[in-house]
C-alpha positions as CSV (number, residue, x, y, z in Angstrom):
1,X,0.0,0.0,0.0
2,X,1.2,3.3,-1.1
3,X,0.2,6.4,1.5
4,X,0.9,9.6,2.6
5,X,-0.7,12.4,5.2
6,X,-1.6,15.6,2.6
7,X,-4.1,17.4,4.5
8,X,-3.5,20.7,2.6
9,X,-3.6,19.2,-0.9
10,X,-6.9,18.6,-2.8
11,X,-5.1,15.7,-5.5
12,X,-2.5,13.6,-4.5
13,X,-1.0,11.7,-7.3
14,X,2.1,9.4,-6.9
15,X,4.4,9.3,-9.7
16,X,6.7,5.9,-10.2
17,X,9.7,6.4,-12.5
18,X,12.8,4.2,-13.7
19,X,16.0,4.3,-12.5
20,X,17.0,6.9,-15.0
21,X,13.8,9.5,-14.1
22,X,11.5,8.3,-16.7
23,X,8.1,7.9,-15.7
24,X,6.8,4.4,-15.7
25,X,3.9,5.1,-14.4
26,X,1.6,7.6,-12.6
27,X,-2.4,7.1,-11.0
28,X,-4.3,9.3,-8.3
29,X,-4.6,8.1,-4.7
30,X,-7.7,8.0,-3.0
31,X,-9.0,10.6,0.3
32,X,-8.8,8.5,2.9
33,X,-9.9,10.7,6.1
34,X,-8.1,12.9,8.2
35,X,-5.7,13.9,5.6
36,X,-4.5,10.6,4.5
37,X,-4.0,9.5,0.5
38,X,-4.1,5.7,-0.5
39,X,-3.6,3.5,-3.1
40,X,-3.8,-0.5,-3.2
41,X,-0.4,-0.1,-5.4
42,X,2.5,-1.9,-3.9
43,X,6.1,-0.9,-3.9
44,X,8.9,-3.0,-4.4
45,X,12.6,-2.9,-2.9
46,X,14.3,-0.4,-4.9
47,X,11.4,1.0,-6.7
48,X,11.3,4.7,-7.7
49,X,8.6,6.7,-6.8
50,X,7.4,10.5,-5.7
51,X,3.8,12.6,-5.3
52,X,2.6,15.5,-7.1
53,X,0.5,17.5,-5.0
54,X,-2.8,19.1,-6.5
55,X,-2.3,19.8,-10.3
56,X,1.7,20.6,-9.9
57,X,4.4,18.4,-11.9
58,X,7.0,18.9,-9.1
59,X,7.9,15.0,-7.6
60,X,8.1,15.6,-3.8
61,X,9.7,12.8,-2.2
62,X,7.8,11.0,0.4
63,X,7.5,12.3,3.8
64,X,8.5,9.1,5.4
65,X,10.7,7.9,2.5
66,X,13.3,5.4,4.1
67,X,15.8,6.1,0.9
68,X,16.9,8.8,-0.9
69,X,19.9,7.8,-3.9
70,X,19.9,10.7,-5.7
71,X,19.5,13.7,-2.5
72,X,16.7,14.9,-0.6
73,X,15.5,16.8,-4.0
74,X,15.1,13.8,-5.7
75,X,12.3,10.7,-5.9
76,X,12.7,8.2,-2.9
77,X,13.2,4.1,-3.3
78,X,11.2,1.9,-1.5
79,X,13.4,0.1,1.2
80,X,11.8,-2.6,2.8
81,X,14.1,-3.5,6.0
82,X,12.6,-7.0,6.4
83,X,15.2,-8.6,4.1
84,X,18.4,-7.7,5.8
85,X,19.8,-11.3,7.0
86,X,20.7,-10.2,10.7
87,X,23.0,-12.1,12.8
88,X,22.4,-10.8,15.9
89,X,19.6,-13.3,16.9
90,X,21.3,-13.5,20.4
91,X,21.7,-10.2,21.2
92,X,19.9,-9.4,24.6
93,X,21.1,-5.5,24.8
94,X,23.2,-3.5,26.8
95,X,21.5,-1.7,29.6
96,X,23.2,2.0,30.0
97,X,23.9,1.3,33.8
98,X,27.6,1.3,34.5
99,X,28.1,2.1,30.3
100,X,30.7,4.4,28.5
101,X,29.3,6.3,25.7
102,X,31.0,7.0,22.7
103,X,30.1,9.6,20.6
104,X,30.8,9.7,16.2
105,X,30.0,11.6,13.7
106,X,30.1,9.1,10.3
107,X,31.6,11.4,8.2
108,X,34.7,12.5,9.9
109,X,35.0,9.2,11.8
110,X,37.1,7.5,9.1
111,X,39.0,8.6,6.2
112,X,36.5,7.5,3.8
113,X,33.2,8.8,5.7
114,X,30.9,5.8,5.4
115,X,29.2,3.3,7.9
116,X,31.4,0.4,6.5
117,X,34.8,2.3,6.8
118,X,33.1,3.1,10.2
119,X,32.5,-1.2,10.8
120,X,36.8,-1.2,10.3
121,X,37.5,0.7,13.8
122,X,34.6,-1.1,16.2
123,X,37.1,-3.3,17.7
124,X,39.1,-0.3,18.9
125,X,36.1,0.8,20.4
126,X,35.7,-2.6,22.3
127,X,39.6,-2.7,23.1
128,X,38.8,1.0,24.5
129,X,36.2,-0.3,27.1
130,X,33.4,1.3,25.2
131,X,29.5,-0.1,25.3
132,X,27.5,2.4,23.6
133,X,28.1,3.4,20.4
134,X,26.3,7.0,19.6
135,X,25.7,8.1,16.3
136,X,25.2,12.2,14.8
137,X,22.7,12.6,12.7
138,X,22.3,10.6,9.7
139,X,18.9,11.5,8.9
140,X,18.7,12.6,5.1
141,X,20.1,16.2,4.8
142,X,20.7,18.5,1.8
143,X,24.6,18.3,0.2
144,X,27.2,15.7,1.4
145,X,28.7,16.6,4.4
146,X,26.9,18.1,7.5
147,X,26.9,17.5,11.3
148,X,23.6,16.3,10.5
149,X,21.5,18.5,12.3
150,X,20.0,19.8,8.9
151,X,17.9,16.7,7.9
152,X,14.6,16.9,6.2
153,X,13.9,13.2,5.9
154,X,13.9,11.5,9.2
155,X,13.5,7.9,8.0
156,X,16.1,7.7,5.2
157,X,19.4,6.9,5.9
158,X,22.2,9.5,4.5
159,X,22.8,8.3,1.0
160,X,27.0,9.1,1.1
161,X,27.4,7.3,4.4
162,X,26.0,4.0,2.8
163,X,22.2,4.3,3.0
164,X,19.5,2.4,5.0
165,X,21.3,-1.0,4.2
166,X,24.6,0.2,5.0
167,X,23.3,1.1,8.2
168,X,21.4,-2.3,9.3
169,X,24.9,-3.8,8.8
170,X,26.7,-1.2,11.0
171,X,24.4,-2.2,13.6
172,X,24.5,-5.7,12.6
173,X,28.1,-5.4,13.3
174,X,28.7,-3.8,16.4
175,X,26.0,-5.9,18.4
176,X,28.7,-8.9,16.9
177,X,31.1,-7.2,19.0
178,X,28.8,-6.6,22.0
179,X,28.4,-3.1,21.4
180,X,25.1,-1.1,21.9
181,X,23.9,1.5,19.4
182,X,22.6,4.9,20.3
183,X,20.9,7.0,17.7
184,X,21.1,10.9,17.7
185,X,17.3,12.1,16.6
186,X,16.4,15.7,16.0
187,X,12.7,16.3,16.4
188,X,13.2,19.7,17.1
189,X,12.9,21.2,14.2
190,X,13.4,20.8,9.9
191,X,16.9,21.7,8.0
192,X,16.5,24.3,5.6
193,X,16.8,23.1,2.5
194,X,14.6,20.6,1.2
195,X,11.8,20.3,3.8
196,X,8.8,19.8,1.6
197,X,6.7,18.7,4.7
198,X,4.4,21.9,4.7
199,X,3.5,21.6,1.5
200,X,1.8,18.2,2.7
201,X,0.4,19.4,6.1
202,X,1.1,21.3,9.2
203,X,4.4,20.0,10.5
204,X,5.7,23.3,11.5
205,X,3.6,25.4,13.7
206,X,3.4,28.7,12.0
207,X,4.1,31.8,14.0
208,X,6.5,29.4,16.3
209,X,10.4,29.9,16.0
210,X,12.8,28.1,18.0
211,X,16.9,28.7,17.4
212,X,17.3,26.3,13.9
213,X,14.0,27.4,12.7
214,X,9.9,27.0,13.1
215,X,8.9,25.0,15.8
216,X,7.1,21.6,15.2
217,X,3.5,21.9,15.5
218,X,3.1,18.6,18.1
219,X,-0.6,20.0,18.4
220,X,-1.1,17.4,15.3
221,X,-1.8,14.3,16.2
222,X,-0.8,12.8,12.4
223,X,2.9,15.1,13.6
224,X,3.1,13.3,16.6
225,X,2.5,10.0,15.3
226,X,5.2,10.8,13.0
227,X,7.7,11.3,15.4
228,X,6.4,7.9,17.4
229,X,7.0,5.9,14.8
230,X,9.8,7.4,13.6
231,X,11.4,6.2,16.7
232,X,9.9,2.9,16.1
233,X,11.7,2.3,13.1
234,X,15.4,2.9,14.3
235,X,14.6,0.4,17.3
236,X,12.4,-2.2,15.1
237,X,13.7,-1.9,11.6
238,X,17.5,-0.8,12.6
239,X,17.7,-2.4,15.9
240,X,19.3,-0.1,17.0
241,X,19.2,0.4,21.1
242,X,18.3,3.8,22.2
243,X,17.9,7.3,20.9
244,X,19.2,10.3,22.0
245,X,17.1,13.2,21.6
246,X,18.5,15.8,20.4
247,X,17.6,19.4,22.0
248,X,14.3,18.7,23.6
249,X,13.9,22.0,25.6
250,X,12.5,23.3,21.9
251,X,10.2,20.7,21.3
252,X,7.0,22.6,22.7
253,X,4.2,20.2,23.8
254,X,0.8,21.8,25.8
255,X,-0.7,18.2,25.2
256,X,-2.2,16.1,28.4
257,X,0.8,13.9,27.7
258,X,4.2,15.2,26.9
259,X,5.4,13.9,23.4
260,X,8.7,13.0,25.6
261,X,6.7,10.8,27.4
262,X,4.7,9.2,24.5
263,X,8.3,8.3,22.9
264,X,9.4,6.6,26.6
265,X,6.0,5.1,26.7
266,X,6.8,3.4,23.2
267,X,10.0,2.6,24.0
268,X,9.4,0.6,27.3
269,X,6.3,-1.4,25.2
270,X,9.0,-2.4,22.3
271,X,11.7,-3.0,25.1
272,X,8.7,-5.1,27.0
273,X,8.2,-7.0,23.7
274,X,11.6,-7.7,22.4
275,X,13.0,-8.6,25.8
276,X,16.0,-6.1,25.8
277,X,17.0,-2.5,27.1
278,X,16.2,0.4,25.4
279,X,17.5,3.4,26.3
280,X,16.1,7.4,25.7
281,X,18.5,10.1,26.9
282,X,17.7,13.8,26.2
283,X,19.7,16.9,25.1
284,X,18.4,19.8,27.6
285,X,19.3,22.4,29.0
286,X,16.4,22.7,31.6
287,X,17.8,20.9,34.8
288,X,14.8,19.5,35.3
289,X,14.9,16.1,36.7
290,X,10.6,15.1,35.3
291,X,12.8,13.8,32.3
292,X,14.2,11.2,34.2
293,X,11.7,10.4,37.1
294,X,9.7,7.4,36.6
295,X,6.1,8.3,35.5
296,X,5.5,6.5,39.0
297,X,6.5,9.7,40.2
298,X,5.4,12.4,37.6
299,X,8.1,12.3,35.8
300,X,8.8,11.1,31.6
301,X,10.7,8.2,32.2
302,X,13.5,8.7,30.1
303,X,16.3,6.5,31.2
304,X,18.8,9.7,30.9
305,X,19.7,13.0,30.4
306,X,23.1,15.2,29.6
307,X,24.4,17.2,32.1
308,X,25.9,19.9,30.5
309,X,26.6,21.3,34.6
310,X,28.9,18.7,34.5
311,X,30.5,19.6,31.5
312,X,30.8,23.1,32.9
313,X,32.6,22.8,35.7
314,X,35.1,20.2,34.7
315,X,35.8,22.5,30.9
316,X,36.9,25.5,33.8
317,X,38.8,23.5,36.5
318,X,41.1,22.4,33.5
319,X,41.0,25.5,31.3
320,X,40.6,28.2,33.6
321,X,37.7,29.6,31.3
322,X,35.2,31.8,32.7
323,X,33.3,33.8,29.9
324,X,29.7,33.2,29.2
325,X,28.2,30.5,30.4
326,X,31.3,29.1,32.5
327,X,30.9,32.1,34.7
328,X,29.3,30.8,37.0
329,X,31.2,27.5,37.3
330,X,34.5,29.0,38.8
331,X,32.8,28.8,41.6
332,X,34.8,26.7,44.6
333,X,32.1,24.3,44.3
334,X,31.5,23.8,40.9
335,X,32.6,20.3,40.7
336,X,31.8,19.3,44.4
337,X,28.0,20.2,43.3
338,X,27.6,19.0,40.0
339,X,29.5,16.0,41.5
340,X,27.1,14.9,44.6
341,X,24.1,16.4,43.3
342,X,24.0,16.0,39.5
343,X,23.6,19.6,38.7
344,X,25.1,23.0,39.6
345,X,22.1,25.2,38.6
346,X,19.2,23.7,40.5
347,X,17.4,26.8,41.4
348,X,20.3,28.9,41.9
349,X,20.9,32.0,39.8
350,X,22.4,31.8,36.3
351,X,24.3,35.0,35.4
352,X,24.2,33.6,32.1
353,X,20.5,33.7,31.7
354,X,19.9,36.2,34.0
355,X,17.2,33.9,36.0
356,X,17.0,31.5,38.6
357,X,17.6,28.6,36.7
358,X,16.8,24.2,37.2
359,X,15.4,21.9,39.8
360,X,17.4,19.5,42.0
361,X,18.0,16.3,41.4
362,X,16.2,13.7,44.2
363,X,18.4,11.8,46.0
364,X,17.3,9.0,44.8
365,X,17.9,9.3,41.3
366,X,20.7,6.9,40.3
367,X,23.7,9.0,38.9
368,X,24.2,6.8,36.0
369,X,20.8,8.2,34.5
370,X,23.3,12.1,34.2
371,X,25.2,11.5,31.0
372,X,28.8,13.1,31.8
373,X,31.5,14.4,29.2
374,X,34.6,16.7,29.1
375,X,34.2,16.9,25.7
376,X,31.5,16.3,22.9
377,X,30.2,17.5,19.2
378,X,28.9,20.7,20.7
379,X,31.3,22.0,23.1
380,X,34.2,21.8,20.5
381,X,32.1,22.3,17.3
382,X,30.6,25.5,18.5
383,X,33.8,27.2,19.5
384,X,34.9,29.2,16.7
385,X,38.2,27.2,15.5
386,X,35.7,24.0,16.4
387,X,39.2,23.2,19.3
388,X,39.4,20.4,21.6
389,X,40.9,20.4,25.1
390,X,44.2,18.8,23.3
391,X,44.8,22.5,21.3
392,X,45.2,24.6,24.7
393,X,46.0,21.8,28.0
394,X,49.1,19.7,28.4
395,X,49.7,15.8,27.9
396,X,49.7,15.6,31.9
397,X,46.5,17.7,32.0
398,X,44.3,15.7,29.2
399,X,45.2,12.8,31.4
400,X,43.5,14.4,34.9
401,X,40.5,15.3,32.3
402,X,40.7,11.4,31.3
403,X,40.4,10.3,35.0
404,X,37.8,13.0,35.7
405,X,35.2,12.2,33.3
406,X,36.1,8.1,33.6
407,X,35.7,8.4,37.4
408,X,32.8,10.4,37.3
409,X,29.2,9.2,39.5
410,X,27.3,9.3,36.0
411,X,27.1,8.0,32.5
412,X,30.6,8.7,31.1
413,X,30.6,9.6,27.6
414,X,33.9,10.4,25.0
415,X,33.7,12.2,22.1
416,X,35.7,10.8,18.8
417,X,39.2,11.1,18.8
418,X,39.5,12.4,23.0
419,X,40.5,8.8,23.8
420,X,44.1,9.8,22.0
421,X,43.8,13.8,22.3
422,X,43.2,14.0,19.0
423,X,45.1,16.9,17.4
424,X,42.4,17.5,15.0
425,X,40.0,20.4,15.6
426,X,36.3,19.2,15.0
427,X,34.7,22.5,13.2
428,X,31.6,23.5,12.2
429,X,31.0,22.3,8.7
430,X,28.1,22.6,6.1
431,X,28.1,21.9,2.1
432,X,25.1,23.5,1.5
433,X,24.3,22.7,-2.7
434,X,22.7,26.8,-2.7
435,X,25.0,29.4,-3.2
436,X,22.5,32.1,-0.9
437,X,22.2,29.6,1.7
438,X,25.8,28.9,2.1
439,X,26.7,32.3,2.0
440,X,23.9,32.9,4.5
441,X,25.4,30.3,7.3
442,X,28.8,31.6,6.5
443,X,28.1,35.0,7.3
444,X,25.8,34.2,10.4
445,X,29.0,32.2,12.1
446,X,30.9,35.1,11.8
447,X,28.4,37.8,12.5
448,X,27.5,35.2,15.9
449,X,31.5,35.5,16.9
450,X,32.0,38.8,16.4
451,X,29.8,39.7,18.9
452,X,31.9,37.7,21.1
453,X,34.7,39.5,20.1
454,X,36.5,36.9,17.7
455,X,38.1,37.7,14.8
456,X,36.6,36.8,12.1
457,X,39.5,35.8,10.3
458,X,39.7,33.2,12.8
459,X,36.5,31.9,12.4
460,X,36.5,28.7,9.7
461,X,34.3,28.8,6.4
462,X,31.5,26.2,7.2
463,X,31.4,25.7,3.3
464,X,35.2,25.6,2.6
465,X,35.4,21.9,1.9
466,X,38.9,21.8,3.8
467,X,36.9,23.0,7.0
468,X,35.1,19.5,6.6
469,X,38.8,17.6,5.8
470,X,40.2,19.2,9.0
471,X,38.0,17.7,11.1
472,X,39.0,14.2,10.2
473,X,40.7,12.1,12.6
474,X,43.9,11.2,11.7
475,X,44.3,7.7,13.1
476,X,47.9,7.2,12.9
477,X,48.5,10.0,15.8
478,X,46.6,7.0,18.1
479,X,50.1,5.0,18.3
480,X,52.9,7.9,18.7
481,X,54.1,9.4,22.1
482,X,51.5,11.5,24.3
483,X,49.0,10.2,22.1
484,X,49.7,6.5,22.5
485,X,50.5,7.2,26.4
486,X,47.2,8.8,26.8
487,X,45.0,6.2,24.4
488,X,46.5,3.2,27.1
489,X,45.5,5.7,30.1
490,X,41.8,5.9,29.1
491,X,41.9,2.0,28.3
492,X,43.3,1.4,31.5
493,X,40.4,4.2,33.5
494,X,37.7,2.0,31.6
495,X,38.7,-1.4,32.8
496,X,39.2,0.1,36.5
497,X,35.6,1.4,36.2
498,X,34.6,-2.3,35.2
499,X,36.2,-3.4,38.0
500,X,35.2,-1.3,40.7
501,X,32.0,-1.2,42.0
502,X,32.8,2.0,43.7
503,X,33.2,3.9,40.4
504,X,29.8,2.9,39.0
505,X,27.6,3.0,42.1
506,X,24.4,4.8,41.4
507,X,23.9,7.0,44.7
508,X,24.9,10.3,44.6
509,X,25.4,10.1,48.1
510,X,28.3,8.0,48.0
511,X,30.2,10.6,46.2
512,X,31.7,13.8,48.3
513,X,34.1,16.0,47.1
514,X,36.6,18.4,49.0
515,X,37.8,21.1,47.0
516,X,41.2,23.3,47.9
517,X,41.6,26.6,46.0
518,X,45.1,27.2,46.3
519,X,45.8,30.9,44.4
520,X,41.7,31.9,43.9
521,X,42.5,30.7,40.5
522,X,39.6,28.4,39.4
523,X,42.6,25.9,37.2
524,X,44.8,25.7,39.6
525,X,42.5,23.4,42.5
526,X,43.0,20.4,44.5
527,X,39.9,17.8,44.4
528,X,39.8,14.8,46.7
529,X,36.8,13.1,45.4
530,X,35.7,9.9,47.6
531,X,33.2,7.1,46.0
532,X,32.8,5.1,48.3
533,X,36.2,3.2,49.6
534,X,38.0,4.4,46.8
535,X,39.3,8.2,46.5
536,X,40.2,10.2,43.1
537,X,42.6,12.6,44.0
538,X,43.1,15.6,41.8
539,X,46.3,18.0,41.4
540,X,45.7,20.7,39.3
541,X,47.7,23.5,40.9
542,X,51.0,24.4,40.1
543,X,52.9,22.7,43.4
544,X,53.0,19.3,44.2
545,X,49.7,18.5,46.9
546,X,49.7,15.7,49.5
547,X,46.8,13.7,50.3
548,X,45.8,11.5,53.0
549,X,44.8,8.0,52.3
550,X,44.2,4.7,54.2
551,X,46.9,2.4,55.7
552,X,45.4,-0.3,53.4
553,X,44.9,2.1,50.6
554,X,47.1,0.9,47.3
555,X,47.7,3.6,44.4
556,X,45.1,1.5,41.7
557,X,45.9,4.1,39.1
558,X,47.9,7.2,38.2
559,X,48.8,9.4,35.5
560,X,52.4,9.4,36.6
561,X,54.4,7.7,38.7
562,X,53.7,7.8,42.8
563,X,53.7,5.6,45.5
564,X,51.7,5.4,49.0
565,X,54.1,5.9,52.1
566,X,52.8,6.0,55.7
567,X,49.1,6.8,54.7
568,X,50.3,10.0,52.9
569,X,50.7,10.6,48.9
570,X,52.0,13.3,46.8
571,X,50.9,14.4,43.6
572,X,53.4,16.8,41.2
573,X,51.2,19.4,39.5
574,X,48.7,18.5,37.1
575,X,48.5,15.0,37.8
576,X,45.7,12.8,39.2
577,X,45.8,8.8,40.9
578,X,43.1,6.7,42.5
579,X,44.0,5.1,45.7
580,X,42.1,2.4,47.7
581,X,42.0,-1.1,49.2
582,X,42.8,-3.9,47.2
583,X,40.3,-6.1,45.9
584,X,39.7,-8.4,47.8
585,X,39.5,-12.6,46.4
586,X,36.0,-13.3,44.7
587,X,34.9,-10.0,44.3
């Protein structure tokens, strides 16, 4: 059956065509009711196909196409997912409890940009420690490269990184190596270039803007169904394991129930079903634990959320930064707070928005459920040379951030490339096929840091294809010097947190931090950080601290070379070590 929801068209006509454009074939569909077009027709795999809407000759892809060979301006192919020949029968999931997260943009990944270059370097994500594979964007977008944040199509697959197909054996792959597969969703809001939803129906709620452009009008229940099952298909048809949702403080929902909760609602039933974990963790910037609480308790039930408060206060205990919105997190107890309570704005003023800003976190909220990063797509890619930690701190230094964020009470998560402080910058890149549009971004990047008071010279072309090469790991730093040194360091953090129950219990309340400010300079602080029997101490002043530890304790791991004398050790500047009892036999 061939359908489509065209409330604001009077004819809906669906065109089939050959693989070279020529029309095969083309025959009305018939009103359905509330806005829906049928036809008895059936489509076969491959089979090329568009609408015309009222008497235009303009092919529209499908809303809902799952392919798109020749771009998002083009007809779509019928994909049917069903005859993939999976081999992950005996895959039972990976619940995100006690996980490490690691986040990858396709097209920079590898050399070559695709999800079967990308199938090449799983094992090194395995060998790494990793669990949870999370994906950009690759929703259909508009020219080849993009972050992905610009899609139109949400259920076809990228066409340069491989395609729907591609993609089933991407995840086909990884759960072979016991990996997990997150999906990065953006039902935010519509690229803009090629979104020919309105011209179907109300998608976008007129009158409604959010940053990226009109709001989605989730006051339509055909809208919200498409977002449902949208979800649906990655977790069905893709298997893939979880979704994370990208920027959900702009999705803006008055319904009864909260389109957040509808997706955790579905995602619980298909988990209920298929007898494995599936996990929803939301982009927001609301500090507002209803995400997370159980429905039980009023809340969503998403399983997690990102704590950018996290983020915050580690980003300005290494790099000393305090403008915008690291004001407020030079603080003393910046990373004490965000630390034992999950966030540092929980009803506290933010200078940065100028309000009283979050909600705290209950007690009894497991800390794995707070996502936790020192780096990620956003926090580099929206700086204006798009630099990483490894441009401005130390080799010693990127190793403290290495135990910080792999010792941390939540969800730890690692961008691409941090595992080895990759040189690379990751920039903000866009290849958008219209001259006005690209010139449009290029000038708004630099027009946004300006204000900042960048210069614009130093502010990348999105467009300039070699702003899209930079940002391309170079793999063969992974086995030289620092890089090697610190690539073994986050291999060896991972397999301690595996080890230790300490380092992934879920109450907050095991965790207390005591913070020394040695010079009032917010880089330059001492952190003991206790979870539980073990302690994470932190050097990151410029003279050598000493710590207390147990009579028992043993020095489990360190970023340079110490040793425990007479319950007392020393850390040189800038280094970190985690000290504790021994393991005992059978544990």
């Amino acid at each position: 059956m061939i359908e489509v929801w065209g409330p604001r068209a009077r004819r809906m006509r669906v065109r089939l065509l050959d693989a070279d454009g020529a029309t095969i074939d083309e025959h009305e569909l018939d009103a359905a009711g509330d806005g829906w077009w049928r036809s008895d027709r059936k489509l076969s795999d491959g089979d090329r196909y568009g609408f015309l809407i009222d008497d235009g000759d303009q092919l529209r892809p499908d809303p809902r196409s799952r392919r798109q060979p020749e771009g998002v301006h083009g007809p779509s192919a019928a994909f049917d997912p069903s005859t993939f020949a999976w081999t992950d029968q005996s895959w039972t999931g990976r619940q995100l409890a006690g996980g490490l997260i690691y986040e990858m943009h396709l097209g920079t990944f590898t050399p070559d940009g695709t999800l079967d270059a990308a199938i090449d370097r799983l094992d090194h994500l395995v060998d790494l420690g990793v669990t949870h594979v999370e994906l950009l964007p690759v929703n259909d977008f508009n020219g080849r490269w993009n972050w992905g944040y610009d899609g139109v199509l949400w259920y076809a697959v990228h066409e340069a990184y491989g395609g729907p197909r591609a993609y089933q054996r991407f995840v086909d792959a990884a759960h072979a190596r016991g990996l997990a597969v997150i999906q990065d969703v953006v039902y935010n809001h519509l690229g803009p270039s090629g979104n020919y939803l309105p011209e179907f129906g109300p998608y976008l709620r007129e009158g409604s803007r959010n940053t990226w452009g009109d709001s989605i009008d989730l006051d339509q229940p055909a809208v919200r169904a498409f977002i449902v099952e949208n979800a649906l298909m990655w977790m069905r048809d893709h298997h893939v394991d979880g979704l994370r949702l990208d920027a959900v403080h702009a999705l803006l929902d008055d319904q009864p129930v909260h389109i957040l909760q509808e997706l955790a609602e579905t995602a619980d039933a298909l988990s209920a079903q298929q007898n494995r974990p599936l996990s929803l963790i939301a982009e927001s910037d609301m500090n507002d634990p209803t995400l997370i609480l159980p429905r039980e308790a009023g809340g969503y039930g998403l399983t997690a959320q990102w704590s950018d408060d996290w983020h915050h206060a580690v980003h300005v205990a290494l790099t000393g930064e305090t403008t915008g919105y690291y004001a407020d997190f030079a603080a003393e107890n910046a990373l004490a707070k965000v630390s034992e309570g999950g966030f540092f704005h929980d009803g506290t003023f933010s200078s940065f928005r100028g309000r009283d800003h979050g909600s705290p976190v209950p007690p009894a909220v497991p800390a794995w459920r707070l996502v936790t990063f020192a780096q990620d797509h956003d926090q580099i890619g929206n700086r204006a040379a798009g630099d990483r930690l490894s441009a401005t701190l130390s080799a010693d230094r990127l190793a403290v951030a290495a135990v910080l964020t792999l010792t941390a009470p939540g969800t730890p998560m690692l961008f691409m490339g941090e595992e080895w402080g990759a040189s690379t910058p990751w920039q903000f890149f866009t290849s958008h096929p219209e001259p006005e549009l690209g010139r449009a971004t290029a000038e708004g990047r630099i027009a946004e840091f300006a204000e900042m008071g960048w210069d614009p010279d130093a502010v990348p072309d999105p467009q300039d294809p070699a702003t899209f090469e930079r940002s391309h790991l170079d793999w063969s730093e992974s086995e030289q010097g620092d890089h090697a040194r610190l690539l073994a360091m986050y291999r060896a953090l991972a397999a301690l947190r595996r080890d230790r129950a300490e380092l992934t219990d879920p109450l907050l309340a095991a965790t207390s931090v005591t913070t020394t400010d040695t010079d009032g300079s917010p880089q330059h602080r001492v952190f003991r950080i206790d979870r539980g029997g073990l302690s994470v101490l932190v050097n990151l002043s410029t003279e050598p601290a000493e710590f207390d530890i147990g009579s028992d304790d043993e020095v489990l791991l360190s970023t340079v070379a110490v040793e425990a004398r007479s319950a007392r050790i020393e850390l040189p500047a800038d280094a970190a070590a985690v000290v504790g009892p021994p393991r005992r036999a059978g544990l």
